[in-house]
C-alpha positions in Angstrom: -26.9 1.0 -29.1 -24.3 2.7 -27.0 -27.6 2.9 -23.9 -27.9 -0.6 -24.4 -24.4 -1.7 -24.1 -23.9 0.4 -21.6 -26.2 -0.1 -18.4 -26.5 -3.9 -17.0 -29.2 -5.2 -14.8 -28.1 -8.1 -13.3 -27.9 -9.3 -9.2 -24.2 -8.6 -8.4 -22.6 -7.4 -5.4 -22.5 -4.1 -5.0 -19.4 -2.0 -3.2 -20.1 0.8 -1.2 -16.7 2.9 -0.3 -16.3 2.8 3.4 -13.7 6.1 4.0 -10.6 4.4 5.4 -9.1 6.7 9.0 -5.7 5.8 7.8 -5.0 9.0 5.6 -1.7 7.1 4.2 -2.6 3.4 4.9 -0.2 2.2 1.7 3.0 4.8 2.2 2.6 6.5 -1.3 2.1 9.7 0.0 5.6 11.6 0.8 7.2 14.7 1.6 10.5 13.6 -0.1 12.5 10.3 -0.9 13.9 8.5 1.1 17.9 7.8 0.8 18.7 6.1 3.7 17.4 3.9 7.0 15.4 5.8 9.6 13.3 8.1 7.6 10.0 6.7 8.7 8.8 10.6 8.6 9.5 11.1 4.8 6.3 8.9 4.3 3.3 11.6 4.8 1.3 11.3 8.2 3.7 8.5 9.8 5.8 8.7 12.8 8.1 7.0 15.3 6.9 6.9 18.7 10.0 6.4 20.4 13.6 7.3 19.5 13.4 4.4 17.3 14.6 4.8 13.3 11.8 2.5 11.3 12.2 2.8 7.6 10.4 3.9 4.9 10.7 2.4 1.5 9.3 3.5 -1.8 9.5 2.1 -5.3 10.4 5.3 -6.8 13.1 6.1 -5.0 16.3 5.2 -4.2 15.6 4.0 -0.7 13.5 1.0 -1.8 13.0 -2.5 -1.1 11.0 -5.1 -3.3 7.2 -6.4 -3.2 5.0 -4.2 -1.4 1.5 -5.5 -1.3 0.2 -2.9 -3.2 1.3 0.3 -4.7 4.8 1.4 -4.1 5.6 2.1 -0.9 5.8 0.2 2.7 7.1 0.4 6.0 9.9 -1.3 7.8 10.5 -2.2 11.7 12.6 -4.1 14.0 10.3 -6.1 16.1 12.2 -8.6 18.4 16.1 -9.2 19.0 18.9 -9.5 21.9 18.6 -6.2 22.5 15.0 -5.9 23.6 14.9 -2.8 24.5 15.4 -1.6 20.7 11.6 -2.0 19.2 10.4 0.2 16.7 7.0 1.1 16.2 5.1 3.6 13.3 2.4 6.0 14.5 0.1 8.1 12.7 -3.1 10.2 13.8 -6.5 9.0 12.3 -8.8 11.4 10.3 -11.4 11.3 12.6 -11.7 9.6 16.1 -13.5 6.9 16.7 -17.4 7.1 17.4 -18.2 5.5 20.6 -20.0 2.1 20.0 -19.8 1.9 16.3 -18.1 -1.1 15.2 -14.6 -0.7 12.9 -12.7 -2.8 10.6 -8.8 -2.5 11.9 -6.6 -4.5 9.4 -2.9 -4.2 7.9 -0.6 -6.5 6.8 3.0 -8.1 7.6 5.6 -9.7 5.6 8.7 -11.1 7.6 12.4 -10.3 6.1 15.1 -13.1 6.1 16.6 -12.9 9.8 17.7 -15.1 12.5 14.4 -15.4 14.2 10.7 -14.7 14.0 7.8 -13.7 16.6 3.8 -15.1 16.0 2.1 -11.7 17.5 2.3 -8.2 15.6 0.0 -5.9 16.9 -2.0 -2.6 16.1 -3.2 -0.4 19.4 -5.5 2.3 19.0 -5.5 5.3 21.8 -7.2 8.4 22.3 -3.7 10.4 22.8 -0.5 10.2 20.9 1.8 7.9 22.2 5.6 9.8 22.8 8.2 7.8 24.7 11.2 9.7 24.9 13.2 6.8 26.2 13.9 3.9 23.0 12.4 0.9 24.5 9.1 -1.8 24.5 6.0 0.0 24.4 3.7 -2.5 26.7 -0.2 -2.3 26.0 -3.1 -4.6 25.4 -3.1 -3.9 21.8 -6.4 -3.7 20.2 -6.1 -5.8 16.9 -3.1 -8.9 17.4 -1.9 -11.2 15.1 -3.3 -15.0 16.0 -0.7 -17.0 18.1 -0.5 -20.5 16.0 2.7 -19.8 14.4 5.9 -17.8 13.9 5.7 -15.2 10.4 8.6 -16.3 8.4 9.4 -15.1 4.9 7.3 -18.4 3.5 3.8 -17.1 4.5 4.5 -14.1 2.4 2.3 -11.0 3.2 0.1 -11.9 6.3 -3.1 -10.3 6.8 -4.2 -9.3 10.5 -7.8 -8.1 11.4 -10.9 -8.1 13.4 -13.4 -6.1 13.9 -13.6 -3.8 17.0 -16.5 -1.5 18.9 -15.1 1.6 19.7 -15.2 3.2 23.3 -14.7 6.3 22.0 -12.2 9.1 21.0 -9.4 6.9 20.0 -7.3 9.3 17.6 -4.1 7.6 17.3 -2.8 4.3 15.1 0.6 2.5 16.1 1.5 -1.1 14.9 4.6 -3.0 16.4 5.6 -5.5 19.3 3.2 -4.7 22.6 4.2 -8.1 24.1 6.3 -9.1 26.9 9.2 -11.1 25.2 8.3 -14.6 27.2 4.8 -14.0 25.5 5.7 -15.2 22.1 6.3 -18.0 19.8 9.6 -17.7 18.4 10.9 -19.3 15.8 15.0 -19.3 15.4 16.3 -19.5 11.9 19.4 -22.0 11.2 19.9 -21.1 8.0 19.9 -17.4 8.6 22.5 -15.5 5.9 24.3 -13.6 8.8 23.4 -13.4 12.8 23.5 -9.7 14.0 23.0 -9.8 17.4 20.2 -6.9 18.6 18.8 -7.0 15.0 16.9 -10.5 14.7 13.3 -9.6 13.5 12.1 -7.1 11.3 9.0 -6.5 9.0 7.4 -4.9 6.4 4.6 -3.4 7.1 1.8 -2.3 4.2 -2.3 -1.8 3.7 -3.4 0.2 6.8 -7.2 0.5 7.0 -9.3 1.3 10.4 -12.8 1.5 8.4 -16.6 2.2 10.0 -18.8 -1.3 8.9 -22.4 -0.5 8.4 -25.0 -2.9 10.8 -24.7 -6.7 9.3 -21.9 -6.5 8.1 -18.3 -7.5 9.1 -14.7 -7.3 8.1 -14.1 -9.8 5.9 -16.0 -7.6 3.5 -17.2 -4.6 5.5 -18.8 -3.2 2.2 -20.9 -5.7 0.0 -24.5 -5.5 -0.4 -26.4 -8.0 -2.7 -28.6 -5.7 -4.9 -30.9 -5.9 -8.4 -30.9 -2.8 -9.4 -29.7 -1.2 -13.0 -26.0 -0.7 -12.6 -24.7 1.8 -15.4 -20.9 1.0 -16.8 -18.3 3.6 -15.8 -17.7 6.2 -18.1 -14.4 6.3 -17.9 -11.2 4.4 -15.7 -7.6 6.0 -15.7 -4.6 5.2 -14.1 -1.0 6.5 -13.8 2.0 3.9 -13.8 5.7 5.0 -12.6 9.3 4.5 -13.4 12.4 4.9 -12.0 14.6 8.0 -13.2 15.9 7.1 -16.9 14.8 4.2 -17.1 11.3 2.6 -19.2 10.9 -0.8 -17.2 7.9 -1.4 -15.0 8.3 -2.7 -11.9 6.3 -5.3 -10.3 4.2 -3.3 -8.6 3.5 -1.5 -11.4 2.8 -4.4 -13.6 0.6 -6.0 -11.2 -1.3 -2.7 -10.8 -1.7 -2.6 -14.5 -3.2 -6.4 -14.6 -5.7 -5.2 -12.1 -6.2 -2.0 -13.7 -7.5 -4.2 -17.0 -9.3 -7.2 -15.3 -10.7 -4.2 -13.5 -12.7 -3.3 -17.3 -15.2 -5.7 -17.5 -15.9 -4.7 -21.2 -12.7 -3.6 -22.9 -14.2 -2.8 -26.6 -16.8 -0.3 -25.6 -14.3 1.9 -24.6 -11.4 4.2 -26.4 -8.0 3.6 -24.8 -5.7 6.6 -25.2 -1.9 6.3 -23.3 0.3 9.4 -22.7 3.9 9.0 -21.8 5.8 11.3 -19.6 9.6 12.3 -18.2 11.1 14.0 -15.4 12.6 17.8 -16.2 15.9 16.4 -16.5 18.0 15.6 -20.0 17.1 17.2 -23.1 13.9 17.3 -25.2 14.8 14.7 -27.8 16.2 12.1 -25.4 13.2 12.8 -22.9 11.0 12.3 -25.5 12.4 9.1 -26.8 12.3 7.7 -22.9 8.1 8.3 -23.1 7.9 6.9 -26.6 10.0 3.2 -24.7 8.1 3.8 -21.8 4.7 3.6 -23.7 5.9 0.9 -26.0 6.8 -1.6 -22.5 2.6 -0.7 -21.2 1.4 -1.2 -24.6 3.2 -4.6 -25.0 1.7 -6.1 -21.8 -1.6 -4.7 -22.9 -1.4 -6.6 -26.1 -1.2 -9.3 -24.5 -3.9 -9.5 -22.6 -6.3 -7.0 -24.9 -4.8 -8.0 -28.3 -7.3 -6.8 -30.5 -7.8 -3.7 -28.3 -6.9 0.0 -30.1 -5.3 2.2 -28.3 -3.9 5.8 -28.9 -0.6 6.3 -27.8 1.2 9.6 -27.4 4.8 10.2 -26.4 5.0 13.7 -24.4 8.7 13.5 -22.9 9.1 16.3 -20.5 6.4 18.9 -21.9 4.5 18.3 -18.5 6.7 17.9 -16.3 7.0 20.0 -12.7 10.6 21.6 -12.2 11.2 19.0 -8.9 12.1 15.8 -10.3 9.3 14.9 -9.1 8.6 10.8 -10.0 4.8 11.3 -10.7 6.4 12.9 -13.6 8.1 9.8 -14.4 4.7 8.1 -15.5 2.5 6.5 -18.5 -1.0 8.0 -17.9 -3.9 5.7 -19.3 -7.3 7.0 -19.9 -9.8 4.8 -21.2 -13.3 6.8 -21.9 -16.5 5.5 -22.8 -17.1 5.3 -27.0 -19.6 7.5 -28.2 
């Protein structure tokens, strides 16, 4: 029975993995929290250019802002203003360089914060050497991958997706996204209702989802890795994922609940699988309370499973701090989730 249930032959479209260049494309990777503006570097792999001070955010920590696009971390950069001379871009070096006439996918993603203006054209540039500008001001290129000119990104248009597909010339080792236009080259887009107007500090953005990715021949960006097969496609034996929380505390946030909903829609077939959920603290406090926190932690993932899965069974076990690092680390602050094919 369990052969039966557990290989389907059907046409479906079939995903093949491209390797994304961008070795932290999401910000999730760190060396250490963030605590305050400027510490673009905290974020594993990512840099500042110029004497600029973008921001890095991260759900976990106590340097954070709300809704990145996916995971828990994101970037943050001043793009336009007054004072033109104060852009901020974020750099980081690819895993590879690009192969000379193989065609890439270069995509990431934008989300405008409330300010007192907005500019149409972000931009991503690609170069064979790393950029360094010891002087803070514009960095001026013809920028590789820019943001279609129709309209100003405002807050409304929520996160804004910005790709094409490029044909390498070769070599290029180095990703920065920021503002590589002359300032009478834009739309702008002044906001009356603006909360306060800080002169200098008009335009900033979020920045999240960084992928540079090889596509194969015939295929293209919009989905660089689809194939239509018929071929007998076995069910995964297992999924598993690891969901955070803040220090002390057992709420998920929405990041963490929307990873959760994809993590389930993600099983196409629930029942044939055992569910087994582990919760876990940070070294700090003592062992009862610790261990109370996993037990509340696990009951707030279970609850939003139920209602989605409500006949599913699922093992839950409260560790507190049993396996936790001495760092205070917040991947120690987690709910693991291991669902495993029945035998």
């Amino acid at each position: 029975m369990k052969n039966i249930l557990g290989v389907v032959f059907a046409i479906l479209i079939y995903q093949i993995k491209a390797q994304n260049l961008v070795s932290n494309p999401g910000f999730e990777l760190f060396s250490e929290c963030p605590t305050k503006i400027g510490e673009l570097t905290k974020a594993t792999g990512w840099f500042s250019p110029n004497p600029g001070t973008p921001e890095f955010f991260h759900l976990a920590c106590p340097m954070n802002e709300a809704n990145p696009r996916s995971g828990l971390g994101q970037a943050g950069i001043i793009l336009f203003g007054d004072y033109s001379k104060t852009l901020e871009y974020i750099e980081t070096k690819l895993t590879e360089p690009l192969k000379a006439q193989n065609k890439y996918c270069l995509e990431f993603w934008v989300r405008a914060e409330d300010a007192f203006m907005y500019i149409d054209q972000v931009g991503m540039y690609l170069s064979n050497e790393k950029l360094s500008i010891g002087q803070w001001k514009p960095i001026i290129q013809n920028a590789q991958l820019v943001s279609i000119a129709e309209q100003p990104i405002t807050p409304e248009l929520g996160w804004v997706r910005v790709s094409k597909e490029y044909i390498a010339k070769g070599g290029e080792s180095y990703l920065t996204i920021g503002n590589f236009m002359e300032d009478d080259a834009h739309l702008i887009h002044l906001n009356e209702f603006a909360r306060s107007y800080s002169p200098g500090w008009n335009t900033y953005f979020y920045v999240d989802d960084v992928r540079v990715e090889k596509i194969a021949p015939g295929q293209s960006c919009q989905s660089p890795h689809e194939v239509a097969v018929l071929a007998p496609i076995e069910l995964p034996k297992e999924y598993k994922i690891d969901l955070y929380f803040y220090s002390d505390e057992d709420e998920l946030s929405i990041g963490g609940i929307d990873s959760l909903m994809a993590f389930m829609n993600g099983i196409s077939t629930p029942a044939l699988y055992d569910w087994r959920m582990t919760g876990h603290t940070d070294c700090k406090g003592g062992e009862s309370y610790n261990l109370s926190l996993s037990e509340r932690r696990l009951q707030k993932v279970y609850s939003i499973i139920k209602l989605n899965l409500p006949s599913q069974n699922i093992e839950m076990i409260p560790k507190g701090k049993t396996d936790a690092t001495n760092k205070l680390d917040f991947r120690d602050r987690r709910v693991s989730i291991l669902v495993t094919e029945k035998q």
